[in-house]
N, C-alpha and C positions, 0 to 999 in steps of 0.2 A: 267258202262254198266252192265246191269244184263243179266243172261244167257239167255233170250228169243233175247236179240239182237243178240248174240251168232250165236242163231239161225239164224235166221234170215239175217246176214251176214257172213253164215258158209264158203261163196265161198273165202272170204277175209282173215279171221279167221284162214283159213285150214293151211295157210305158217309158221302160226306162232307156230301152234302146231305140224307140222311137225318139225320145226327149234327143238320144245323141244323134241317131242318123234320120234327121224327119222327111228326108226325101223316100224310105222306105214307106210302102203303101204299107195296109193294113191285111189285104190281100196276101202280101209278100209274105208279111209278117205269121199267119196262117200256115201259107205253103212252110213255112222253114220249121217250125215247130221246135225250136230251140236246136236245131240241130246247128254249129259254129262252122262247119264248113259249108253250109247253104248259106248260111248268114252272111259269112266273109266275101262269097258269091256273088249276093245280090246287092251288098256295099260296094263288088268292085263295078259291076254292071250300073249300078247308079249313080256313084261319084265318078268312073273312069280314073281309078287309084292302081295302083301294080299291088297285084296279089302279096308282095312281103311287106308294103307299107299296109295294106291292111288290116295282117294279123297281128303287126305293132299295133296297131290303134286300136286290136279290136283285144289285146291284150294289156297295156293303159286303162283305156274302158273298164274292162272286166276288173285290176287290180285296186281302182280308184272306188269303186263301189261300196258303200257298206250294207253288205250281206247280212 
């Protein structure tokens, strides 16, 4: 699955990335709408992570999934 499906079944999506980063509200989770660089965003605003170890992890995440 490539991130436009992402998008596109963000409403689905949204349990499983909560399950990984649950400090994200559900609010949050709304505003970003699948979009991955809102996402990586509001992971580094949350955790206080450096924007390139984020998109590692938010790229793990993603590969670890089964889609």
């Amino acid at each position: 699955m490539d991130w436009n499906r992402i998008e596109g079944n963000w409403k689905q999506v949204k349990g499983k990335v909560k399950e990984q980063w649950g400090r994200l509200t559900d609010d949050d989770l709304d505003v970003i709408e699948g979009n991955r660089d809102q996402l990586e965003g509001k992971i580094q605003e949350r955790y206080g992570i450096a924007k390139d170890q984020v998109r590692k992890d938010v790229d793990t995440w993603y590969s670890s999934q089964r889609w």
